[in-house]
SEVOVEX-514928 format. One record per residue: residue number from 1; y, x, z of N, C-alpha, C in turn. Coordinates in nm, 4 decimals, m for minus. Each point is the difference from the previous one (the first is absolute). Example, Ala and Ser with C-alpha at 12.3 -4.5 7.8 and 13.67 -1.06 7.14 Angstrom:
NODE   num        n.v        n.u        n.w       ca.v       ca.u       ca.w        c.v        c.u        c.w
NODE     1    m0.5690     1.3190     0.7800     0.1190    m0.0890     0.0000     0.1200     0.0900     0.0000
NODE     2     0.1050    m0.0350    m0.0720     0.1190     0.0820     0.0060     0.1090    m0.0770     0.0730
//
This chain:
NODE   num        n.v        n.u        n.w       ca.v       ca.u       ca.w        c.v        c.u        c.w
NODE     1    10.0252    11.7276     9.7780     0.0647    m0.1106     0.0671     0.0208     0.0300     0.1477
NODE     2    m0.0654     0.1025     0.0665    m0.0166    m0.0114     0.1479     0.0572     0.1633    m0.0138
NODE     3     0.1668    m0.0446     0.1006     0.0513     0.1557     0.0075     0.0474    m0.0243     0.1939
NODE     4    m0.0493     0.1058     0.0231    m0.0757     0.0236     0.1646     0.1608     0.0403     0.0444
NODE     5     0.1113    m0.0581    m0.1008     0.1289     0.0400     0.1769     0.0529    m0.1524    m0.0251
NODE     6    m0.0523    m0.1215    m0.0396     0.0337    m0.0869     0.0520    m0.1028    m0.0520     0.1246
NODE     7     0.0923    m0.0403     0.0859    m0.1531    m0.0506     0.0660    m0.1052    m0.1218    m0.0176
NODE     8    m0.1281    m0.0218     0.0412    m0.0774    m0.0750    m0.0471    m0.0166     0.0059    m0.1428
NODE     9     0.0304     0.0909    m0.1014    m0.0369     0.0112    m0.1157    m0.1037    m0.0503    m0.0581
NODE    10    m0.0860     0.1151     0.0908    m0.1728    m0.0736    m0.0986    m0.0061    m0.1414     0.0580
NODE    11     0.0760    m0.1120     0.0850    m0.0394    m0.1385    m0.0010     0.1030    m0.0331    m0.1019
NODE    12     0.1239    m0.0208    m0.0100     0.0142    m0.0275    m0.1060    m0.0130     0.0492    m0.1319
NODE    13    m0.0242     0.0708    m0.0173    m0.1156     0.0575    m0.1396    m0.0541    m0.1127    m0.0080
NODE    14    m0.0919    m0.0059     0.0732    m0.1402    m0.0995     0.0223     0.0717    m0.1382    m0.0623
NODE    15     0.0691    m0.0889     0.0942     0.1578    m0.1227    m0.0375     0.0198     0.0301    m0.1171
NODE    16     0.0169     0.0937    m0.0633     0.0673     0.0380    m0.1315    m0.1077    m0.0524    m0.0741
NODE    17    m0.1271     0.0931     0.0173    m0.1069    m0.0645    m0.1042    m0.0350    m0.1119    m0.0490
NODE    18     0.0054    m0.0646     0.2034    m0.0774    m0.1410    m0.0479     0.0652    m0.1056    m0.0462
NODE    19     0.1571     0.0251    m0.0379     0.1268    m0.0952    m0.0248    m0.0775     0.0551    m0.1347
NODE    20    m0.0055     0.1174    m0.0901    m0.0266     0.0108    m0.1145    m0.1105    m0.0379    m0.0758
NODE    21    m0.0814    m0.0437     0.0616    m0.1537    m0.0730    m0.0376     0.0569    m0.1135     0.0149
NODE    22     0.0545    m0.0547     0.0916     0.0634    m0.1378    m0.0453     0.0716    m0.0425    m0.1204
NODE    23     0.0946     0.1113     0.0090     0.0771    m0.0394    m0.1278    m0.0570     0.0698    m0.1227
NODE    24    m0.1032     0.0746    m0.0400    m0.0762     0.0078    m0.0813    m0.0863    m0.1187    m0.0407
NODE    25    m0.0685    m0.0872     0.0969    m0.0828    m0.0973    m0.0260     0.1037    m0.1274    m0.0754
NODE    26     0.0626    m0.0366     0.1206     0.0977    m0.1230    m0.0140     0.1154     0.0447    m0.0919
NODE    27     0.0447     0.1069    m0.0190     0.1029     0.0107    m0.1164     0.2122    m0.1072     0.0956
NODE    28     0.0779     0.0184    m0.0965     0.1075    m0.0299     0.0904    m0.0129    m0.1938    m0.0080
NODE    29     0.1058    m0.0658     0.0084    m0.0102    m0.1221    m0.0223    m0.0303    m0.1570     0.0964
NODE    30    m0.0725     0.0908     0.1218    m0.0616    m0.1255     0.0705     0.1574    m0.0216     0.1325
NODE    31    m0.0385    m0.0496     0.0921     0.0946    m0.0683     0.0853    m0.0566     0.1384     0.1165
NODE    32     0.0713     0.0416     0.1150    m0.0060     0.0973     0.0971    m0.1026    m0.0371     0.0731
NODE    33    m0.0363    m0.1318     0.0208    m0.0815    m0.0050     0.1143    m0.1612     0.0032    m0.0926
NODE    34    m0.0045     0.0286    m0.1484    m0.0993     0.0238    m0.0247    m0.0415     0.1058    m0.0005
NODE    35     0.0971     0.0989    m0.0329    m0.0258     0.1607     0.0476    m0.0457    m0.0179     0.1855
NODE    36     0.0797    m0.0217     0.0616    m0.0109     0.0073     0.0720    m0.1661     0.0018     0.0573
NODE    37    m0.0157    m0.1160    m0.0222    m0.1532    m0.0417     0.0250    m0.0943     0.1255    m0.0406
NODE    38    m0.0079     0.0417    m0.1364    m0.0474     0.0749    m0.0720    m0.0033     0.1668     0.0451
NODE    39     0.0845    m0.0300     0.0118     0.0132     0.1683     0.1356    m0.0661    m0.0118     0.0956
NODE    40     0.0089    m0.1166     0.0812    m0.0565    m0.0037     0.1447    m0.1554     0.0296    m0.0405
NODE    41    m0.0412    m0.1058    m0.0749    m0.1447     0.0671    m0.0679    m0.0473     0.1396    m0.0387
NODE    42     0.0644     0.0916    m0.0722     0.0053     0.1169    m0.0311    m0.0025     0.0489     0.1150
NODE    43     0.1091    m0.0169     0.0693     0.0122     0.1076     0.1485    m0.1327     0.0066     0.0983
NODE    44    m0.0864    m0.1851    m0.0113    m0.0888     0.0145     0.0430    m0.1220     0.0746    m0.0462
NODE    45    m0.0307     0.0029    m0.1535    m0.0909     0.0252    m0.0528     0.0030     0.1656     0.0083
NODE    46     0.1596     0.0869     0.0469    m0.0179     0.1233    m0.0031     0.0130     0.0312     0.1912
NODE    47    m0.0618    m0.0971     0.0680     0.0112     0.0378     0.1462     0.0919     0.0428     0.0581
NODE    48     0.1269    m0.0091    m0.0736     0.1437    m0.0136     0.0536     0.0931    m0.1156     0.1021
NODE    49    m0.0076     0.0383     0.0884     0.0189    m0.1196     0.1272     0.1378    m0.0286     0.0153
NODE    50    m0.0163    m0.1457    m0.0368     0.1697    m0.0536    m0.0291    m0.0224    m0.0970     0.1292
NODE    51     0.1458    m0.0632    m0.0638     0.0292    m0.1475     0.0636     0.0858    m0.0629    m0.0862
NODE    52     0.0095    m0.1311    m0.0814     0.0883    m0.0521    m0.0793     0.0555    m0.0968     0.0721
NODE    53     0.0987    m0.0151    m0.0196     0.1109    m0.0616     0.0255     0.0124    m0.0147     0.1583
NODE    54     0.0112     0.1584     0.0313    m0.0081    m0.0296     0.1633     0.1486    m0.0248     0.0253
NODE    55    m0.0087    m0.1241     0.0607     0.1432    m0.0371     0.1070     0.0360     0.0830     0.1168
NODE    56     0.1421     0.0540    m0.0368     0.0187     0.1254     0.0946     0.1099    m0.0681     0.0357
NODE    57     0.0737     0.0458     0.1660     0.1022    m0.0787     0.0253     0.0909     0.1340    m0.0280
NODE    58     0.1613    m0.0607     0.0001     0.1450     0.0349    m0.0024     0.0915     0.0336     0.1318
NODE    59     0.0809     0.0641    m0.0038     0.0577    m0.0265     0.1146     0.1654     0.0829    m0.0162
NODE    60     0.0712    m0.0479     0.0794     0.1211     0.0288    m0.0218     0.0154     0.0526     0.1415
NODE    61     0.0705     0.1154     0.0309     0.0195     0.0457     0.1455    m0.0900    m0.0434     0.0656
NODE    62    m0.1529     0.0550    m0.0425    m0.0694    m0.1107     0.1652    m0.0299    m0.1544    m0.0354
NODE    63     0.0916    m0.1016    m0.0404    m0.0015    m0.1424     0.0070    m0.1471     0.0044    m0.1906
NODE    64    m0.1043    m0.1146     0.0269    m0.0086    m0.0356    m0.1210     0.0417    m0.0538    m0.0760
NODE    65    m0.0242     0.0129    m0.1068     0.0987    m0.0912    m0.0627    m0.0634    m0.0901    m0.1930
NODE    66    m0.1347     0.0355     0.0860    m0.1053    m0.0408    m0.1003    m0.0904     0.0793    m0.0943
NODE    67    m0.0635    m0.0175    m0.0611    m0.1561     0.0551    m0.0737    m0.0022     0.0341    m0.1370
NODE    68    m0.0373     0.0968    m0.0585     0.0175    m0.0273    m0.1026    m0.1946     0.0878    m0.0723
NODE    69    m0.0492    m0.0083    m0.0926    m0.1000     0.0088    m0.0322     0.0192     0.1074    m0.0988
NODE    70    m0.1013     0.0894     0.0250    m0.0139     0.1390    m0.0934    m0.0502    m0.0255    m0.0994
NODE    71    m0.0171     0.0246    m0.0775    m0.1306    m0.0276    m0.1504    m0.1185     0.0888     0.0903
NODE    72    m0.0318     0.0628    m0.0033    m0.0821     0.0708     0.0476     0.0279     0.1439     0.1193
NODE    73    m0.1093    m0.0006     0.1061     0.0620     0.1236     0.0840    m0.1075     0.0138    m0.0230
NODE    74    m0.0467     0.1725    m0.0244    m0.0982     0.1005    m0.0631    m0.0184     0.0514     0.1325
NODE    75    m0.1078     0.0115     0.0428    m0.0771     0.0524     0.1115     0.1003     0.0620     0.1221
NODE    76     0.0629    m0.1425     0.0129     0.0888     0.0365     0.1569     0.1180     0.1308    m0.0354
NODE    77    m0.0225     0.0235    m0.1200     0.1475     0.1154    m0.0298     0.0834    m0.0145    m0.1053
NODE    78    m0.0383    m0.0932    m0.0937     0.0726     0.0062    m0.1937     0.0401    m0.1688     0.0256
NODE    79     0.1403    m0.0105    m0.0087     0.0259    m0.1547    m0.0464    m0.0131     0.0260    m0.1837
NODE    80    m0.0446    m0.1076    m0.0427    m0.0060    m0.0078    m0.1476     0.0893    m0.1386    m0.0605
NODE    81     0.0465     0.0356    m0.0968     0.1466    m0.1544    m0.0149    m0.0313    m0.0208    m0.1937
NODE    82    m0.0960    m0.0754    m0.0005    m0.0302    m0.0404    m0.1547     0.1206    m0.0813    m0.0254
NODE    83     0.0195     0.0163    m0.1363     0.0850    m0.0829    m0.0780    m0.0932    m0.0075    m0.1489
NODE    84     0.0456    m0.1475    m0.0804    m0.0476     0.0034    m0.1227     0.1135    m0.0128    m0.1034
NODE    85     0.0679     0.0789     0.0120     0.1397     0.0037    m0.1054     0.0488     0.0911    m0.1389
NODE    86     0.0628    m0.0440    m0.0708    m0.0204     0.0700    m0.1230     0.0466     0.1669     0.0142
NODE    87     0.1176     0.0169     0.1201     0.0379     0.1071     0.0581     0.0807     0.0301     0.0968
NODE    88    m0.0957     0.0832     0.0933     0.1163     0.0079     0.1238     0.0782     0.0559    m0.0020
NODE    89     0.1149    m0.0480     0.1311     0.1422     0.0436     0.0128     0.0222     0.0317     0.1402
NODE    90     0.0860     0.0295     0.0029     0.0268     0.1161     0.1364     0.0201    m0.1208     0.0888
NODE    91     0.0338    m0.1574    m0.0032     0.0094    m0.0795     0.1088    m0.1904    m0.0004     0.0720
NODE    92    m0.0746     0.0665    m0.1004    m0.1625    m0.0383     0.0246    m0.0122     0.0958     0.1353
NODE    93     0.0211     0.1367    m0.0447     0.0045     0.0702     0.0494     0.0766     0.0187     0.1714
NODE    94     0.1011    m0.0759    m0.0382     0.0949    m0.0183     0.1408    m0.0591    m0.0444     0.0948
NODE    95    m0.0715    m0.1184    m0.0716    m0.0620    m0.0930     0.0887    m0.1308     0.0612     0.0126
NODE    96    m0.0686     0.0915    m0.0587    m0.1040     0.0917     0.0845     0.0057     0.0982     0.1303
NODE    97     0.1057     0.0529    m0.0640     0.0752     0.0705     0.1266     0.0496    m0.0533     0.1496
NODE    98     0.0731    m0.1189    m0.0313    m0.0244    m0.1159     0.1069    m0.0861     0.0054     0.0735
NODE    99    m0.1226    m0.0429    m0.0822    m0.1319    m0.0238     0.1290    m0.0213     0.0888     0.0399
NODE   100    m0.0163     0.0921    m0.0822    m0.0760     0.1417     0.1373     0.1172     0.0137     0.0580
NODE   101     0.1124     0.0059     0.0061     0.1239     0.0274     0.1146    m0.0251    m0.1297     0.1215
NODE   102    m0.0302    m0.1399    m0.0071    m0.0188    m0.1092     0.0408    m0.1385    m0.0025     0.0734
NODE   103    m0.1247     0.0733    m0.0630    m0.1401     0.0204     0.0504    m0.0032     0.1071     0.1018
NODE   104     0.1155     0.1261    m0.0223    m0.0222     0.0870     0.0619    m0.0920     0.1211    m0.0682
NODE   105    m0.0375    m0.0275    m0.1430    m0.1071     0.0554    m0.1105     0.0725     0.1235    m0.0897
NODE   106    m0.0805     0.1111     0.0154     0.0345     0.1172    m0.0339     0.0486    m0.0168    m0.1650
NODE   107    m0.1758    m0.0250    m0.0784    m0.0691    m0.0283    m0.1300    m0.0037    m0.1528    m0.0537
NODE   108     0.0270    m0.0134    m0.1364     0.0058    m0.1325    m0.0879    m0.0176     0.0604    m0.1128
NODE   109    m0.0712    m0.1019    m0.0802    m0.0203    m0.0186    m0.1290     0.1079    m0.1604    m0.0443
NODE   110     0.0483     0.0659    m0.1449     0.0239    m0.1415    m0.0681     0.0092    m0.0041    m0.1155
NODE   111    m0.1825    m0.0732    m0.0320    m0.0307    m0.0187    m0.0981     0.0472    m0.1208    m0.1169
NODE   112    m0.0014     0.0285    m0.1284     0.0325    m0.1302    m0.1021    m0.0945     0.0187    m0.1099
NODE   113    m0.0362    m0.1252     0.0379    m0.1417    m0.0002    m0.1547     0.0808    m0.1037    m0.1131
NODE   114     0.1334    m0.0292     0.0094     0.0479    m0.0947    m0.0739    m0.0058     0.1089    m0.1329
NODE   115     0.0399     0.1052    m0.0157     0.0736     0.0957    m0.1257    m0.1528     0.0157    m0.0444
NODE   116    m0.0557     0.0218    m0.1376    m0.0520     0.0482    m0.0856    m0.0493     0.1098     0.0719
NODE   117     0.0562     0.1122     0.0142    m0.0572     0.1129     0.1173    m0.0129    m0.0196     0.1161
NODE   118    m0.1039    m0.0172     0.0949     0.0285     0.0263     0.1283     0.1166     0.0629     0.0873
NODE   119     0.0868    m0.0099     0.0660     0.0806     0.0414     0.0652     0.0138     0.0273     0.1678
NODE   120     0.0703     0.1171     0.0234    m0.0065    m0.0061     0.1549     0.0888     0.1291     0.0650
NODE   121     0.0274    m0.0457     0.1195     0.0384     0.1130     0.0749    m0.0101     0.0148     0.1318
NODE   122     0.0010     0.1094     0.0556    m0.0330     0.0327     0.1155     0.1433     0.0157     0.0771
NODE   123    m0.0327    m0.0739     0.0972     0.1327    m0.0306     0.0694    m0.0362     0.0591     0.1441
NODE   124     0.1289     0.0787     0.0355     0.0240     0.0766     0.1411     0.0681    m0.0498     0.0499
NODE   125    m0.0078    m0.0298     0.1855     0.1549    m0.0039     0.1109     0.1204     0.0998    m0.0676
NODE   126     0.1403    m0.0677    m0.0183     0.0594     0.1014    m0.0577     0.0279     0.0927     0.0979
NODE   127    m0.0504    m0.0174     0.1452     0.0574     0.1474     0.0959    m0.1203     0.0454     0.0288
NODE   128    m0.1070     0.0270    m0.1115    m0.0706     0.0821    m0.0034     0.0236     0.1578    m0.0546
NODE   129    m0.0542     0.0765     0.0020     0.0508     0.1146    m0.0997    m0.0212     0.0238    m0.1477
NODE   130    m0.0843    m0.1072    m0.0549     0.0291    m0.0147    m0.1327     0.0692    m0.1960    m0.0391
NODE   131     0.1133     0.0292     0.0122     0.1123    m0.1105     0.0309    m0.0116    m0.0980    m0.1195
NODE   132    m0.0278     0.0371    m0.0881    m0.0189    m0.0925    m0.0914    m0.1537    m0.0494    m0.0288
NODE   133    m0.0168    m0.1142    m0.1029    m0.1637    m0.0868    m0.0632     0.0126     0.1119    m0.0870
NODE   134    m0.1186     0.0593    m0.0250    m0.1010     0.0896    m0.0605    m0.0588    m0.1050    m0.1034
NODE   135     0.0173     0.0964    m0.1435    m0.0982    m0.0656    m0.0964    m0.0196    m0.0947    m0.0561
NODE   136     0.1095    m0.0543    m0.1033     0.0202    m0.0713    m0.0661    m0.1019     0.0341    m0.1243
NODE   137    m0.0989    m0.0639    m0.0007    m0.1014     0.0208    m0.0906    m0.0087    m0.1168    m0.0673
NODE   138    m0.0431     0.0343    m0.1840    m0.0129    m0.1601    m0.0585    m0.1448     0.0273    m0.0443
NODE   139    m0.1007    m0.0311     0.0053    m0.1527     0.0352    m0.0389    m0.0078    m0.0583    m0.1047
NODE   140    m0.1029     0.0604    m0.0528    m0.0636    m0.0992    m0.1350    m0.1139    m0.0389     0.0667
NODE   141    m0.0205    m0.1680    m0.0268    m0.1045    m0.0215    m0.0003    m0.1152     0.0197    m0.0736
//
């Protein structure tokens, strides 16, 4: 799971896992903000230092232009963007890409515990040098 030319790998490795003990325990089905919760627990129980639903502001040229809330920011470097849906689509994704372009954030995860398999991908700035989200993975729980 942890390949050393993305960056922060071994943390999201780590993100990767503890989304998968979630959705191993809890299985697909519940509403997002119960994953949600359920992660934050995990993340704590594996000494992984988050923040949920941190309110980050926006801004357009300079001017704000209002706030919008992460699912989770992973130790001051990984935005993380849960969904509980039967399957994602590239508008999910867009809108991952968004925030870290909007945060200023290198690294994202965006996870979905809605599908039967765990799901996720690793999402890059596209004017990074690997321009595209990395790793469209469907896990078995």
């Amino acid at each position: 799971m942890i390949d050393e030319k993305y960056k922060y790998s071994e943390l999201t490795g780590k993100i990767i896992g503890a989304a998968m003990e979630v959705h191993k325990y809890l299985g697909n089905g519940f509403q997002e903000v119960v994953y949600q919760r359920a992660l934050s627990i995990e993340l704590n129980m594996q000494n992984i230092a988050h923040e949920r639903e941190k309110e980050m502001p926006l801004q357009y040229k300079g001017y704000d232009i209002g706030t919008r809330r992460v699912d989770f920011f992973v130790d001051e470097k990984i935005m993380v963007e849960i969904k509980a849906i039967k399957e994602l689509e590239d508008v999910h994704l867009a809108q991952a890409i968004n925030y870290l372009e909007a945060y200023n954030m290198q690294i994202g995860l965006l996870i979905n515990f809605g599908n039967t398999s765990l799901q996720f991908k690793r999402v890059m700035k596209p004017n990074h040098p690997k321009n595209q989200s990395q790793s469209n993975n469907h896990l078995k729980s």
